[in-house]
C-alpha positions as CSV (number, residue, x, y, z in Angstrom):
1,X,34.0,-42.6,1.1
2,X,32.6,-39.7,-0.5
3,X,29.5,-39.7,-2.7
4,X,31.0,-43.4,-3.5
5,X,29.9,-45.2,-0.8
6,X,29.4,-48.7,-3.2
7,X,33.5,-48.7,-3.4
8,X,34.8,-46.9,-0.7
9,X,32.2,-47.5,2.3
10,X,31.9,-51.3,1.5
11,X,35.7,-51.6,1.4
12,X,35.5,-49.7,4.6
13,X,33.3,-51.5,6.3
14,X,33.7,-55.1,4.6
15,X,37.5,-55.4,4.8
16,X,39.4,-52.7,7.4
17,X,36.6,-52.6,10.5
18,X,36.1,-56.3,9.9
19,X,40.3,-56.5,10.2
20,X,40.3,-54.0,12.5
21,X,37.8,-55.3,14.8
22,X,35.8,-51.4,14.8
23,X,32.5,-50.4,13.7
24,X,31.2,-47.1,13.2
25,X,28.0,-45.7,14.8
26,X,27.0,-43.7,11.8
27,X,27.3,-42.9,7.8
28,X,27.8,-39.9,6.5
29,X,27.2,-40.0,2.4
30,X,28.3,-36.6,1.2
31,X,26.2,-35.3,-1.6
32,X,26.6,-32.0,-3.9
33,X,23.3,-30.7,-6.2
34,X,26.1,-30.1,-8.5
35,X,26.4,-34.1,-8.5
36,X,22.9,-34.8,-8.2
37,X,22.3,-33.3,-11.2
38,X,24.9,-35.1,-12.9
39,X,23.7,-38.4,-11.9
40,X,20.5,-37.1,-13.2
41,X,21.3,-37.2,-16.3
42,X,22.5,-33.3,-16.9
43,X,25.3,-32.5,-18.7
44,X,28.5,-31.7,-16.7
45,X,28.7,-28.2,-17.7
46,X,25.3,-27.1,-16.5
47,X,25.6,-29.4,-12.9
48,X,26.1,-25.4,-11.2
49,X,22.8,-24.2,-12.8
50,X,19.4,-24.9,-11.3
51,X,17.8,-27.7,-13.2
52,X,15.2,-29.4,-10.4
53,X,14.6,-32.1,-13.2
54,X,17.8,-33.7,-13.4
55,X,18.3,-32.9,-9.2
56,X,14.8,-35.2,-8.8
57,X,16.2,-37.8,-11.1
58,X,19.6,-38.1,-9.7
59,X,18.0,-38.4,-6.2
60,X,17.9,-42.0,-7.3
61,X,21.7,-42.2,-6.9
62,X,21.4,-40.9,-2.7
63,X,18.4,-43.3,-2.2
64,X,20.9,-46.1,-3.1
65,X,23.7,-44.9,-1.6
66,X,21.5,-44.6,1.9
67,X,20.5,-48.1,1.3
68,X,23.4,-49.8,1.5
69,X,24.1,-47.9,4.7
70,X,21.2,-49.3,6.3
71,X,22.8,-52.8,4.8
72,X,25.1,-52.6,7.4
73,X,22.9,-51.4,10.2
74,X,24.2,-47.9,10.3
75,X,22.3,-44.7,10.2
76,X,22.9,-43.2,7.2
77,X,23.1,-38.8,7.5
78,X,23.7,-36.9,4.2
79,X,26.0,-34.3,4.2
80,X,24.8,-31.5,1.8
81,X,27.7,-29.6,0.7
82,X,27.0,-26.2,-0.1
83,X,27.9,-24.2,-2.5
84,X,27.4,-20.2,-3.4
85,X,25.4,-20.9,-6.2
86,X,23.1,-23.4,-5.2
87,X,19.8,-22.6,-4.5
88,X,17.1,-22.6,-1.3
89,X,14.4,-24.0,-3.3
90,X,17.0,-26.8,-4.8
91,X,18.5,-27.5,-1.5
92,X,15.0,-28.2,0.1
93,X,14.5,-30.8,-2.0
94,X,17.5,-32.9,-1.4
95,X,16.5,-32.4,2.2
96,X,13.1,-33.4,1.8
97,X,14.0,-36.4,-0.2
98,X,16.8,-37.5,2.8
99,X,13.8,-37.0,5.3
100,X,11.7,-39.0,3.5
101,X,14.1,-41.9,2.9
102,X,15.0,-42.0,6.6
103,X,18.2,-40.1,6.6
104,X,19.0,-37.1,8.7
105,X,21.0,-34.3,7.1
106,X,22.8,-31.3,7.6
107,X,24.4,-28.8,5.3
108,X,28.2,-28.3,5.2
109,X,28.6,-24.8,4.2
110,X,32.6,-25.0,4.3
111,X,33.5,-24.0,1.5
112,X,31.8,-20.7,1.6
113,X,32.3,-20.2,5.4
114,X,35.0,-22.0,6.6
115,X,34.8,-24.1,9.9
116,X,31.8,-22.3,11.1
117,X,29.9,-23.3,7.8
118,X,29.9,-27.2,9.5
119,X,28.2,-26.6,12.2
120,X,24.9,-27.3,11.3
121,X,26.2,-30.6,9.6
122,X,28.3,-31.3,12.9
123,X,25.5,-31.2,15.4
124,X,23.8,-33.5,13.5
125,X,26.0,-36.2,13.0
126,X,26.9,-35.7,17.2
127,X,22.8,-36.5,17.5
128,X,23.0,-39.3,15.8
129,X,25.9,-40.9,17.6
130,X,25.4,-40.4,20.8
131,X,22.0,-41.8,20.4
132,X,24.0,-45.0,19.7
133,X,25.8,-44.8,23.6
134,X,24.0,-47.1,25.2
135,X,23.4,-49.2,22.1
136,X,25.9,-48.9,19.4
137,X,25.4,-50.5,16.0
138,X,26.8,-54.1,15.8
139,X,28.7,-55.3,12.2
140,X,26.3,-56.2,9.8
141,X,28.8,-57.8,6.8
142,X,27.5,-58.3,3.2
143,X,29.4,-61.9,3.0
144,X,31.1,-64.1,5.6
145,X,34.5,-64.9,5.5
146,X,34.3,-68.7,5.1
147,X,32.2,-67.7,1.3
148,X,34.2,-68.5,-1.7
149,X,35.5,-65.5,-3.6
150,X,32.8,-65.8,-6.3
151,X,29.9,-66.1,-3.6
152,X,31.3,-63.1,-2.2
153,X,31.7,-60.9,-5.5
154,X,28.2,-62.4,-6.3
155,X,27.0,-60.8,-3.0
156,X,28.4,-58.1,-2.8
157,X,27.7,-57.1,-6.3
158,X,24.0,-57.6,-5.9
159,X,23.7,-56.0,-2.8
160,X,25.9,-52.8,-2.9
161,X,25.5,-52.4,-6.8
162,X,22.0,-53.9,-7.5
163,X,23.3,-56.7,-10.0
164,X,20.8,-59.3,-10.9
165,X,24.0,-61.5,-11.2
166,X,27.8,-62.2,-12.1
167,X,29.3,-64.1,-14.6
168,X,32.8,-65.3,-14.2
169,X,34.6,-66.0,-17.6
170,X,37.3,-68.4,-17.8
171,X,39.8,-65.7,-17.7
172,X,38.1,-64.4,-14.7
């Protein structure tokens, strides 16, 4: 689901493993500085330049994106995809903030090296799964089946997105 795990993950998770009758044993939320920084508030044209300001205040963005993994009982690792122009001291902060919020990371340096650039990013998500062998993750839905469409939209629009509430017009 990308860096939009509220549309893409809970689709995921919600509607095709319910369906499918699968469930994951991890997350991975993929997360650039360069989008960070955007979701912090810089403007898109200066996303590639250091600017640990708006990277801080777009942290906010991952935290929620990692929570809603833990929604569903999974263990959420960020993938930190590298780029040539990002900086150590920028990049030690998205790790610290992942750490701290109870995620496990590892960079993805693919784009500058190719497949040996995932490594790091690979061993990690293989630690996290195969902790999960002898107990894997069980579904954890945001709504059940038998709720009416509204209850679900309601739940899953103040759990994923943070909504204090939906209104339904009569067009709705």
């Amino acid at each position: 689901a990308g860096f939009g795990f509220d549309l893409g993950g809970e689709k995921f998770l919600d509607i095709k493993c319910r369906v499918a009758g699968l469930w994951p044993r991890a997350v991975v939320v993929v997360a650039t500085l360069r989008a960070l920084k955007m979701h912090g508030g810089a403007p898109v044209k200066t996303c590639g330049e250091p600017d640990q300001k708006s990277l801080r205040a777009g942290l906010e963005h991952l935290e929620k994106h990692l929570e809603n993994a833990k929604i569903y009982g999974l263990t959420p690792i960020v993938a930190i995809n590298v780029f040539p122009n990002d900086t150590e001291e920028e990049l030690a902060i998205v790790e610290a903030a992942a750490t701290k919020l109870g995620a496990r990371f590892g960079r993805s340096e693919g784009f500058g090296k190719g497949g040996e650039g995932t490594l790091d990013l690979a061993k990690t998500v293989i630690d996290v799964v195969d902790a999960t062998d002898t107990s894997p993750p069980k579904p954890q839905f945001v709504y059940e089946l038998a709720d009416s469409a509204e209850d679900k939209i309601r739940k899953v629009a103040r759990t994923i997105y943070g909504a204090k509430d939906v209104v339904f017009s009569n067009t709705a």
